[in-house]
C-alpha positions as CSV (number, residue, x, y, z in Angstrom):
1,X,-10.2,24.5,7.3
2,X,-13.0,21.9,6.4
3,X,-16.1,23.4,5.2
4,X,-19.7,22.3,6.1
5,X,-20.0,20.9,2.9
6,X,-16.6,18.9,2.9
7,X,-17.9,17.6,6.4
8,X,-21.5,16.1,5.4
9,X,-19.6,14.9,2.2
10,X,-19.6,11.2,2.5
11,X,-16.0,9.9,1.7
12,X,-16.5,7.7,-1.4
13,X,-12.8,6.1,-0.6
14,X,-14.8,5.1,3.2
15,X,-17.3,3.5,1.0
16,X,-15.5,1.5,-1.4
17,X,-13.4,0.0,1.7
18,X,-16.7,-0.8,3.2
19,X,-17.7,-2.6,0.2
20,X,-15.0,-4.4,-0.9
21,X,-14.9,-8.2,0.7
22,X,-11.0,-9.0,2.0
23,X,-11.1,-12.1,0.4
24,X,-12.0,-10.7,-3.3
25,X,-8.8,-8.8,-4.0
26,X,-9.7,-8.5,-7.8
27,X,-8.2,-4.8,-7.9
28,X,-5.6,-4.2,-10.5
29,X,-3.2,-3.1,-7.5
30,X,-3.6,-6.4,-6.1
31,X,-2.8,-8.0,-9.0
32,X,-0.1,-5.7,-9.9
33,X,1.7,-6.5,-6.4
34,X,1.3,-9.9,-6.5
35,X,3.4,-9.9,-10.2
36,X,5.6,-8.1,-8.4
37,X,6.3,-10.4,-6.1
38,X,6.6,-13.5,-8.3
39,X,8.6,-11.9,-10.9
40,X,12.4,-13.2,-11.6
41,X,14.8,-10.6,-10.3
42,X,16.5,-10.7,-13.5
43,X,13.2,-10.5,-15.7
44,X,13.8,-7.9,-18.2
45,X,10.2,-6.6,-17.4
46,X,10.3,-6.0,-13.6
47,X,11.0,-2.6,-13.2
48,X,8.1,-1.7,-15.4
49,X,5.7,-4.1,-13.6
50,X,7.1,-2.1,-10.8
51,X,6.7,1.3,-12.2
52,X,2.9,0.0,-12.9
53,X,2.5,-0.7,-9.1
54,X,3.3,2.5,-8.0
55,X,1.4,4.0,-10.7
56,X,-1.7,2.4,-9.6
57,X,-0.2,3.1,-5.4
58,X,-0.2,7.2,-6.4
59,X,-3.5,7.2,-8.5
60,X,-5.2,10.2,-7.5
61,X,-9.0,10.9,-8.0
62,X,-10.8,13.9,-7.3
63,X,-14.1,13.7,-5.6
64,X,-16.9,16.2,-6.2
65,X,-15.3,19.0,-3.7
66,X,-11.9,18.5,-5.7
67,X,-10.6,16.3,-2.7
68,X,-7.9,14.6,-4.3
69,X,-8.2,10.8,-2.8
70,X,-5.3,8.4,-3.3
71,X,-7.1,4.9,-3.4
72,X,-4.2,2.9,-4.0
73,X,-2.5,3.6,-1.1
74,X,-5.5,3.1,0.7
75,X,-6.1,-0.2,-0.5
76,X,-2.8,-1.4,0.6
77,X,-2.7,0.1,3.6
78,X,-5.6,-2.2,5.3
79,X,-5.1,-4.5,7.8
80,X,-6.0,-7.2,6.1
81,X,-2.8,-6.3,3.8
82,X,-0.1,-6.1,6.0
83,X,1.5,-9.3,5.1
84,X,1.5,-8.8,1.8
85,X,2.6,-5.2,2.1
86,X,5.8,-6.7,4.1
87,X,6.4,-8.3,1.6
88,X,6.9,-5.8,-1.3
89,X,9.1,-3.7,1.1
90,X,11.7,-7.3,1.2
91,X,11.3,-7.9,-2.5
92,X,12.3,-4.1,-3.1
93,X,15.3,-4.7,-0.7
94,X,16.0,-8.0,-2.5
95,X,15.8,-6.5,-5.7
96,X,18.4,-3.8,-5.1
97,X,21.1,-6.5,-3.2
98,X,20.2,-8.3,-6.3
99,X,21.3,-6.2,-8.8
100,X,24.6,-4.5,-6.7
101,X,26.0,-7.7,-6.5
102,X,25.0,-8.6,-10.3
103,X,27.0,-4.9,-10.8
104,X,30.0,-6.1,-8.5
105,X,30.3,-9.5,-10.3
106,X,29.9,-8.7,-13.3
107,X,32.7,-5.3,-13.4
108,X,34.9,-7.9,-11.5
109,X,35.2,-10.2,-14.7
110,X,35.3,-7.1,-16.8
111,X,31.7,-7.2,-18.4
112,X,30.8,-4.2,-20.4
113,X,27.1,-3.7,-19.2
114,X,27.3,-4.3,-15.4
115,X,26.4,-0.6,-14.8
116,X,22.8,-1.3,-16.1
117,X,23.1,-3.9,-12.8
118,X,24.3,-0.5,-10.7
119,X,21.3,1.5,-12.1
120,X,18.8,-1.0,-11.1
121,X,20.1,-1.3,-7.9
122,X,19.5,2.3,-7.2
123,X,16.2,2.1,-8.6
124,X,15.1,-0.2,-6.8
125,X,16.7,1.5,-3.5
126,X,14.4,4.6,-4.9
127,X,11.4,2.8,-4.7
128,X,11.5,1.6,-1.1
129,X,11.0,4.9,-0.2
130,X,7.3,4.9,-1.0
């Protein structure tokens, strides 16, 4: 159960959602997401811009009751974000059609490192499970 304390606690995550104008989205998740989405699919650096999203999406910080608060999911996860949010789920599904049929072109003429095409693929197929 919540204790008394817990319950006059003001959440701090309430606060900073309260504060923060729509419009000024200067938040490193924002601008994580939105390289995300502009990155080539073939960009040798995508998964780790990737990998950096979903770092900041799973940041966890405890408040003074030892509440563990993810803020990055709550940041995406407004209204205001829904489009964008959309987004990133197509560009993950992109991503992985991508690279399988990078992997399926490339075995079919015989090239040596299609399977790093196949590996991707399932990446990114891990990460639309978030």
């Amino acid at each position: 159960g919540i204790s008394m304390k817990e319950k006059n606690f003001p959440d701090i995550s309430d606060k900073i959602m309260s504060d923060m104008n729509s419009k000024d989205k200067k938040w490193p998740i924002y601008s994580s997401a939105n390289t995300c989405l502009i990155l080539d699919a073939d960009h040798p650096l995508t998964p780790l811009y990737w990998q950096s999203f979903f770092l900041l999406y799973f940041s966890n910080v405890n408040d003074d009751n030892g509440i563990g608060r993810f803020y990055g999911h709550k940041l995406i996860h407004t209204h205001s974000y829904q489009s964008q949010r959309d987004q990133l789920v197509e560009r993950l599904e992109y991503l992985e059609q991508y690279h399988l049929y990078q992997n399926r072109e490339l075995k079919r003429n015989s090239y040596e490192f299609s399977h790093i095409h196949k590996e991707l693929s399932n990446l990114f197929q891990a990460m639309q499970q978030w």
